[in-house]
PyMOL commands that place a pseudoatom at each C-alpha (Angstrom):
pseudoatom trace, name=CA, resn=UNK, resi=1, chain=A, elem=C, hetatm=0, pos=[-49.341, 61.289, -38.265]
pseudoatom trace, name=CA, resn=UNK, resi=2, chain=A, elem=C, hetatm=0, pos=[-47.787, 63.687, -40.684]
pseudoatom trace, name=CA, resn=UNK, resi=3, chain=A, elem=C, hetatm=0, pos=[-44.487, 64.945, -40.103]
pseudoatom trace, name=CA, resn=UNK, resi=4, chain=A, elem=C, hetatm=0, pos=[-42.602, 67.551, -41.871]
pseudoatom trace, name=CA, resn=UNK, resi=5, chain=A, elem=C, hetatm=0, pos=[-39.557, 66.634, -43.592]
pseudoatom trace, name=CA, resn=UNK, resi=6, chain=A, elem=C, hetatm=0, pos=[-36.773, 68.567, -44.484]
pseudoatom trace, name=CA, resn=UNK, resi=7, chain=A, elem=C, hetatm=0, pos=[-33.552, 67.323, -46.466]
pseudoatom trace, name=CA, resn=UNK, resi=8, chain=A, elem=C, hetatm=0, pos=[-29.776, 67.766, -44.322]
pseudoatom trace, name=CA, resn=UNK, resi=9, chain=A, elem=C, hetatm=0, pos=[-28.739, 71.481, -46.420]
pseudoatom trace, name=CA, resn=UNK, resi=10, chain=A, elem=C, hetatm=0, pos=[-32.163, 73.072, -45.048]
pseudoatom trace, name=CA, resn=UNK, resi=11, chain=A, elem=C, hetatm=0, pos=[-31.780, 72.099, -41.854]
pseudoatom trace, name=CA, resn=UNK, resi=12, chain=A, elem=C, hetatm=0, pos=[-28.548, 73.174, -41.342]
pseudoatom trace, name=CA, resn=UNK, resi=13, chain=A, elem=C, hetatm=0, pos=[-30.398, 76.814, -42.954]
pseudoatom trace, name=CA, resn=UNK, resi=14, chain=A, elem=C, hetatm=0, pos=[-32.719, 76.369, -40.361]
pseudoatom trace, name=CA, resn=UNK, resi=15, chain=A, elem=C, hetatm=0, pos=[-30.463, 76.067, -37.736]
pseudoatom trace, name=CA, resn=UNK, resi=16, chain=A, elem=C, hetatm=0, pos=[-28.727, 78.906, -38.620]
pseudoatom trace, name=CA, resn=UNK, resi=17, chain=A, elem=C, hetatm=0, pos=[-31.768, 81.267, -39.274]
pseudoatom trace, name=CA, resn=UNK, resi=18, chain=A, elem=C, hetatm=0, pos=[-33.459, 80.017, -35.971]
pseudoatom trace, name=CA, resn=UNK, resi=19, chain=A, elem=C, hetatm=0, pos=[-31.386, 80.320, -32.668]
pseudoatom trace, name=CA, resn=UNK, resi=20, chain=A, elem=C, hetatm=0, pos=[-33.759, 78.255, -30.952]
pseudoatom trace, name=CA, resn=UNK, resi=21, chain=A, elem=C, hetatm=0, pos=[-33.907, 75.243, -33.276]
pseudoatom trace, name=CA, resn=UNK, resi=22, chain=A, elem=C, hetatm=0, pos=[-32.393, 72.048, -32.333]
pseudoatom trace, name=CA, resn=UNK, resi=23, chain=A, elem=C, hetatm=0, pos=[-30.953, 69.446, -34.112]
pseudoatom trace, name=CA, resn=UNK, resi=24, chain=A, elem=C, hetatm=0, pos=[-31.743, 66.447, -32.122]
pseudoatom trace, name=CA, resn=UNK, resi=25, chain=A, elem=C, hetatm=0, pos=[-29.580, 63.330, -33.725]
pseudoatom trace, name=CA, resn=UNK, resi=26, chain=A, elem=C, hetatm=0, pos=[-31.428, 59.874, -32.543]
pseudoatom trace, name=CA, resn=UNK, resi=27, chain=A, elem=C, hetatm=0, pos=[-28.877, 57.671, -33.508]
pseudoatom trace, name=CA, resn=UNK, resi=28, chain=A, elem=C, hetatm=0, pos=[-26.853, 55.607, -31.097]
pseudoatom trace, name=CA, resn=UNK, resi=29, chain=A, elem=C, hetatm=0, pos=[-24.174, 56.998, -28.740]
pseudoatom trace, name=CA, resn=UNK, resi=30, chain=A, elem=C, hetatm=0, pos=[-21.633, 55.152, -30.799]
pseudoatom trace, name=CA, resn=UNK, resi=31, chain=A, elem=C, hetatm=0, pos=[-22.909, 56.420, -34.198]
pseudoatom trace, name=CA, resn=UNK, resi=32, chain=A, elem=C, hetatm=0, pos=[-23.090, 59.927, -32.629]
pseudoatom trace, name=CA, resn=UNK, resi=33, chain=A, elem=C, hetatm=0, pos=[-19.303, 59.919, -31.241]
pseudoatom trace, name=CA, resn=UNK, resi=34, chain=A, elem=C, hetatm=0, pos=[-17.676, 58.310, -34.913]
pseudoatom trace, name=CA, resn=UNK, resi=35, chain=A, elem=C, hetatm=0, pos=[-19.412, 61.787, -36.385]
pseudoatom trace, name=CA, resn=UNK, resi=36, chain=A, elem=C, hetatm=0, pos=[-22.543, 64.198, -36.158]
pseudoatom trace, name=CA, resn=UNK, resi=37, chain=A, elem=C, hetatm=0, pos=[-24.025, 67.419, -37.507]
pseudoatom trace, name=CA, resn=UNK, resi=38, chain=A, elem=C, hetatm=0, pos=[-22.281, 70.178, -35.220]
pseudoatom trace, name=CA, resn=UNK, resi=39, chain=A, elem=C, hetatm=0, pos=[-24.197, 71.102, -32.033]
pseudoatom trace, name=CA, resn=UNK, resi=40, chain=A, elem=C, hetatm=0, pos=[-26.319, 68.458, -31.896]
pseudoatom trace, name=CA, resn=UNK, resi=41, chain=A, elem=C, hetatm=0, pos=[-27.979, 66.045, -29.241]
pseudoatom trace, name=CA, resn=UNK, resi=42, chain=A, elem=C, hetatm=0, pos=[-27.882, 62.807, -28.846]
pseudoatom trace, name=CA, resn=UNK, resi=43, chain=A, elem=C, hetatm=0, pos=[-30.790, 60.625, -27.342]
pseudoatom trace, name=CA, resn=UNK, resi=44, chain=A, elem=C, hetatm=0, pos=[-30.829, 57.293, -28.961]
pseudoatom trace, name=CA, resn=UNK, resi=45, chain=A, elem=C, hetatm=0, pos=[-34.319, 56.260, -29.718]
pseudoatom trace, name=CA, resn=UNK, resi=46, chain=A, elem=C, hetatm=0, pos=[-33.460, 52.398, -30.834]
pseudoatom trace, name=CA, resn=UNK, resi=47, chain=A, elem=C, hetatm=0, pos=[-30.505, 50.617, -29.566]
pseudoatom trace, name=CA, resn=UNK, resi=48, chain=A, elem=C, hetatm=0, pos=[-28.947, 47.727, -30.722]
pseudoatom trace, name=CA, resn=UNK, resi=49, chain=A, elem=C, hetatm=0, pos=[-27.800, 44.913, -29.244]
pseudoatom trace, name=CA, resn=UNK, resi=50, chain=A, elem=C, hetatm=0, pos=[-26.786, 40.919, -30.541]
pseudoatom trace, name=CA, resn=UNK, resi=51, chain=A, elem=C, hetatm=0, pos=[-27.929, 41.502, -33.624]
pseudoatom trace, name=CA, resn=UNK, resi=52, chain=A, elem=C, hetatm=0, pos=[-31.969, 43.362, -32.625]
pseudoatom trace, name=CA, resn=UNK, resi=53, chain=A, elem=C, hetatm=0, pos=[-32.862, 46.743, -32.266]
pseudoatom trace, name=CA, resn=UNK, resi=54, chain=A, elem=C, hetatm=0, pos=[-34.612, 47.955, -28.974]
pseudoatom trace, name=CA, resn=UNK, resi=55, chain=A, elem=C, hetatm=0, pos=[-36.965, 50.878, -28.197]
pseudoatom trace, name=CA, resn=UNK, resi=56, chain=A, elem=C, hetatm=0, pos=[-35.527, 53.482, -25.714]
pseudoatom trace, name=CA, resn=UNK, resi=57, chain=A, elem=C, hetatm=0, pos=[-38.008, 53.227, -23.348]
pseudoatom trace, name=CA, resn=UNK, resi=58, chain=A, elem=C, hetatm=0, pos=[-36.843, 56.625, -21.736]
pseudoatom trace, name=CA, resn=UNK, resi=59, chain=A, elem=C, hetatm=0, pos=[-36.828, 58.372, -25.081]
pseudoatom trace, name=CA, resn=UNK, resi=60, chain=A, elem=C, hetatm=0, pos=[-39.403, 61.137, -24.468]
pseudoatom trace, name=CA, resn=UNK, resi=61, chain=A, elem=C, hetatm=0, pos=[-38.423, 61.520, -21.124]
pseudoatom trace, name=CA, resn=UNK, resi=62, chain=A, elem=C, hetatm=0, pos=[-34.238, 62.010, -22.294]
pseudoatom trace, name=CA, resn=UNK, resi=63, chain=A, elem=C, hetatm=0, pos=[-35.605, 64.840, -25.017]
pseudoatom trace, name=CA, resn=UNK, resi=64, chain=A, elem=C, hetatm=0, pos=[-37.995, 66.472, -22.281]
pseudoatom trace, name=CA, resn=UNK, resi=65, chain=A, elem=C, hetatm=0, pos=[-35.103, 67.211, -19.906]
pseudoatom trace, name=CA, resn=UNK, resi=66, chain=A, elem=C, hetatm=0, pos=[-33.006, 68.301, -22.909]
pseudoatom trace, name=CA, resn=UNK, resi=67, chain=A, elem=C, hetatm=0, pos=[-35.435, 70.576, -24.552]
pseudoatom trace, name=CA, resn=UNK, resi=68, chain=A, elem=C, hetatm=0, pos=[-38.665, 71.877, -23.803]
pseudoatom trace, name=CA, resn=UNK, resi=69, chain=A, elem=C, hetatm=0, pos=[-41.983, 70.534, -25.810]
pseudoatom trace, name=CA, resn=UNK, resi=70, chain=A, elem=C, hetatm=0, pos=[-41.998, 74.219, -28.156]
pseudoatom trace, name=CA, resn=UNK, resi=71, chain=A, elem=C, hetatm=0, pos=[-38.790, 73.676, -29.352]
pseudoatom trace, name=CA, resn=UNK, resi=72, chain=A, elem=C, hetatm=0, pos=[-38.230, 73.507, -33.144]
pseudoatom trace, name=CA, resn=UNK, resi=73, chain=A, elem=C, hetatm=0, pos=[-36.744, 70.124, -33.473]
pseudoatom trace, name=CA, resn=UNK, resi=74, chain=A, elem=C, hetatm=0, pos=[-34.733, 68.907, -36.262]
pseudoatom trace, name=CA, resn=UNK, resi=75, chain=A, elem=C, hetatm=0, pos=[-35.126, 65.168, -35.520]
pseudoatom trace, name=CA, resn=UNK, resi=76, chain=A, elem=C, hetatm=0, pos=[-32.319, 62.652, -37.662]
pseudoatom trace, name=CA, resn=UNK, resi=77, chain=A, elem=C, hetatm=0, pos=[-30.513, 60.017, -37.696]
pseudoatom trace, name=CA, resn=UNK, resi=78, chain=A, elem=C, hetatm=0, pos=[-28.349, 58.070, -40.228]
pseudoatom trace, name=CA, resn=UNK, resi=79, chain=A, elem=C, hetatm=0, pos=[-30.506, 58.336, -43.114]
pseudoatom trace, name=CA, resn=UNK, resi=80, chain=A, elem=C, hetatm=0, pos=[-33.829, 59.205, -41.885]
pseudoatom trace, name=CA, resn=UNK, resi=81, chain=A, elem=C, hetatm=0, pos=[-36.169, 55.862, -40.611]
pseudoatom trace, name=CA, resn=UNK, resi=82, chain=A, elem=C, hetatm=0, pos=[-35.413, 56.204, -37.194]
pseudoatom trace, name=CA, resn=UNK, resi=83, chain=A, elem=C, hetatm=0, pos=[-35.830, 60.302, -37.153]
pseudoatom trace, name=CA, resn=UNK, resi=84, chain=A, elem=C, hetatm=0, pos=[-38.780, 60.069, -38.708]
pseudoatom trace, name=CA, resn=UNK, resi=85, chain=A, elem=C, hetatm=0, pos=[-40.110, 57.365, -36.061]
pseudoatom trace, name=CA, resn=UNK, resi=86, chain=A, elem=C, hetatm=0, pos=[-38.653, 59.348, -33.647]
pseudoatom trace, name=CA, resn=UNK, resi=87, chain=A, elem=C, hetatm=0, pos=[-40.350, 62.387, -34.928]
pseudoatom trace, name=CA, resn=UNK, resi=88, chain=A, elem=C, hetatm=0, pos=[-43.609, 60.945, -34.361]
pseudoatom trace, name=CA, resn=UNK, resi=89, chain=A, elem=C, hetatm=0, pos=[-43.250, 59.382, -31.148]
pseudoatom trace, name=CA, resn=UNK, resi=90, chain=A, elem=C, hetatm=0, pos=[-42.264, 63.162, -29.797]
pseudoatom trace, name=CA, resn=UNK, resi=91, chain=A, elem=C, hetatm=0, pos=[-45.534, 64.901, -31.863]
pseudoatom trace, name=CA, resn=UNK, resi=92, chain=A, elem=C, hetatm=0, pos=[-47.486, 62.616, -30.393]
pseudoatom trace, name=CA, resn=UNK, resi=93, chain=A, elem=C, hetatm=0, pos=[-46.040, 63.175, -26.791]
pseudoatom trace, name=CA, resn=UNK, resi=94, chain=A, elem=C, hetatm=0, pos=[-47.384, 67.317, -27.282]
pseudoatom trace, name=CA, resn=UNK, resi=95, chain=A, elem=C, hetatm=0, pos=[-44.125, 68.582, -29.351]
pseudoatom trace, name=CA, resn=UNK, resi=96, chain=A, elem=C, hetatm=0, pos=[-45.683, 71.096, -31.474]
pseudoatom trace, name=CA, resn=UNK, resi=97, chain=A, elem=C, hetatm=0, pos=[-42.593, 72.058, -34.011]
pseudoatom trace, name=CA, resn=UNK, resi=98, chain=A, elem=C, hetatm=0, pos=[-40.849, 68.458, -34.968]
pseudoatom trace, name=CA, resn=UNK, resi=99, chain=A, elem=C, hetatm=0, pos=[-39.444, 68.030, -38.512]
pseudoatom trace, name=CA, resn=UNK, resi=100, chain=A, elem=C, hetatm=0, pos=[-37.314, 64.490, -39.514]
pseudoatom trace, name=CA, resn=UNK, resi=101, chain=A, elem=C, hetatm=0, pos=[-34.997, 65.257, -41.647]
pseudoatom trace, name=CA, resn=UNK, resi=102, chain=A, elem=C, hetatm=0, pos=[-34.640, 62.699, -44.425]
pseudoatom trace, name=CA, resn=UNK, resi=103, chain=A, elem=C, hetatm=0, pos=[-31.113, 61.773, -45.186]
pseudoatom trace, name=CA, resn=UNK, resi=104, chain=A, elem=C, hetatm=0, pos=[-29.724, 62.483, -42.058]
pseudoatom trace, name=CA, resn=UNK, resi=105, chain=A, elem=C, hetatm=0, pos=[-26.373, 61.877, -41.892]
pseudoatom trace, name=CA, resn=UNK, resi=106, chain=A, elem=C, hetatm=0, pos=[-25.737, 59.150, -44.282]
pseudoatom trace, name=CA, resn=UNK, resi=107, chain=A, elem=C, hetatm=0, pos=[-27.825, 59.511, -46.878]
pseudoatom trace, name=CA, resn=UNK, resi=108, chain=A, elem=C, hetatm=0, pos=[-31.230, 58.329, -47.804]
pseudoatom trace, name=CA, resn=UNK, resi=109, chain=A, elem=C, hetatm=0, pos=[-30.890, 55.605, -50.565]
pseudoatom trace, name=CA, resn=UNK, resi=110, chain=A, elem=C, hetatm=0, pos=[-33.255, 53.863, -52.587]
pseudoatom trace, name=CA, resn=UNK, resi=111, chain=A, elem=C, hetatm=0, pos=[-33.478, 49.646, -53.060]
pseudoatom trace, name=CA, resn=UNK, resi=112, chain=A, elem=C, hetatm=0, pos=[-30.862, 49.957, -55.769]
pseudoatom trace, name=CA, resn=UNK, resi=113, chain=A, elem=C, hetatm=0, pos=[-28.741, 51.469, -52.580]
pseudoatom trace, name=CA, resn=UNK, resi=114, chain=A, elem=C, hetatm=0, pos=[-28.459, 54.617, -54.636]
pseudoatom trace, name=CA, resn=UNK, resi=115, chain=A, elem=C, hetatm=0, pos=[-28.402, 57.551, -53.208]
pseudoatom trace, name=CA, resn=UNK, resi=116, chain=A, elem=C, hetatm=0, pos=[-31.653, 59.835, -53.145]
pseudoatom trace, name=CA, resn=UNK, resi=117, chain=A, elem=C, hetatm=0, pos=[-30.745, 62.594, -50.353]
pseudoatom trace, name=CA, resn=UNK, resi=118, chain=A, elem=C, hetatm=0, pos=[-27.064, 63.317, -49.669]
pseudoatom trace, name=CA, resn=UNK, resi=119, chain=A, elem=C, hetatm=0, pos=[-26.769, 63.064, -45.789]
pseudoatom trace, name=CA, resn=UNK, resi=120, chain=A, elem=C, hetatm=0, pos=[-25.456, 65.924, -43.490]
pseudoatom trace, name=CA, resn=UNK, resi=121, chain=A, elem=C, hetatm=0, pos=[-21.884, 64.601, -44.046]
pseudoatom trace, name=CA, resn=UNK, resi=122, chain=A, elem=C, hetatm=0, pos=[-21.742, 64.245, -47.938]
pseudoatom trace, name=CA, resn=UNK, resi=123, chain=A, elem=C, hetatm=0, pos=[-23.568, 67.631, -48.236]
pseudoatom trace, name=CA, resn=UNK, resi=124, chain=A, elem=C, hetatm=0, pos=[-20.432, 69.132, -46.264]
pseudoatom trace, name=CA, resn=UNK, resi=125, chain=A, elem=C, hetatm=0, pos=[-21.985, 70.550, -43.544]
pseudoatom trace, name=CA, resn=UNK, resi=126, chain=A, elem=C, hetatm=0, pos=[-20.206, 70.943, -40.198]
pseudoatom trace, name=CA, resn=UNK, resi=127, chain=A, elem=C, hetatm=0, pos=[-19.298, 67.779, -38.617]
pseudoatom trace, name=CA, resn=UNK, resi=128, chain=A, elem=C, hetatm=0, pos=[-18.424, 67.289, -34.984]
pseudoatom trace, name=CA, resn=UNK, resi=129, chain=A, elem=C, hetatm=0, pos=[-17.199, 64.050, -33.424]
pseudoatom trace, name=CA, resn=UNK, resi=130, chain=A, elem=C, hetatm=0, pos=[-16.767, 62.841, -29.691]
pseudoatom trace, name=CA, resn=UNK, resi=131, chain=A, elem=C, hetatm=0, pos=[-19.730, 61.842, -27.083]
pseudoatom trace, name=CA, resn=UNK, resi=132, chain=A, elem=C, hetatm=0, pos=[-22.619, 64.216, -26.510]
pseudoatom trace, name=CA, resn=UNK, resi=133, chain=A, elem=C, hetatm=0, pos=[-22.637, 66.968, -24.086]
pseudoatom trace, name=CA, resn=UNK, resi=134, chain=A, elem=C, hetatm=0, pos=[-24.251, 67.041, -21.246]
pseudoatom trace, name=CA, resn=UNK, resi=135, chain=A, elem=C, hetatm=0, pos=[-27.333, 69.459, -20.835]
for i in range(1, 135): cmd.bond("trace and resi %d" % i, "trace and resi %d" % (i + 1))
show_as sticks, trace
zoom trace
């Protein structure tokens, strides 16, 4: 399934252009808390635990109550594998406007561990810490 991507400085454009657009941050509750893009949700859509990684199995059903299945999501996480899994999981669940955007908040690097795509934090966009809100 192709998903659009998007890098963290045109997402944060799109979020400001586009009252409606959310930034939807799939990471887990403990990543979200230590630091996030501003106004963002959190529904985790992995979690980890002794050393594995999980599937939320209420994923879809978290983002549905939080936003409705038009709404232009901006789907990340720390550097953009899990968005972009997360991405698809929601397109194929009837989202019609999803968009992962690659380097989330820690960067995307390559196998050198290199950087490739500054994340939302190193491109000094506004950063928010503290548990999500509830919606």
């Amino acid at each position: 399934m192709e998903i659009r991507q998007t890098t963290p400085p045109d997402a944060y454009d799109t979020l400001r252009r586009d009252p409606n657009a959310v930034y939807l941050d799939v990471r887990t509750p403990e990543e979200f808390a230590a630091g996030h893009p501003e106004g963002a949700i959190n529904v985790p859509v992995v979690f980890f635990r002794g050393g594995s990684s999980t599937p939320n199995p209420d994923f879809v059903d978290a983002v549905q109550r939080a936003v409705a299945r038009d709404t232009p999501l901006l789907v990340g996480c720390q550097a953009g594998g899990r968005s972009q899994r997360g991405a698809e999981i929601l397109a194929a669940a009837g989202y019609t406007d999803v968009t992962n955007v690659h380097g989330g908040f820690g960067g995307a690097r390559d196998e050198t561990g290199r950087v490739v795509t500054p994340g939302w934090r190193d491109a000094g966009l506004p950063v928010a810490t503290g548990a999500a809100a509830k919606r």
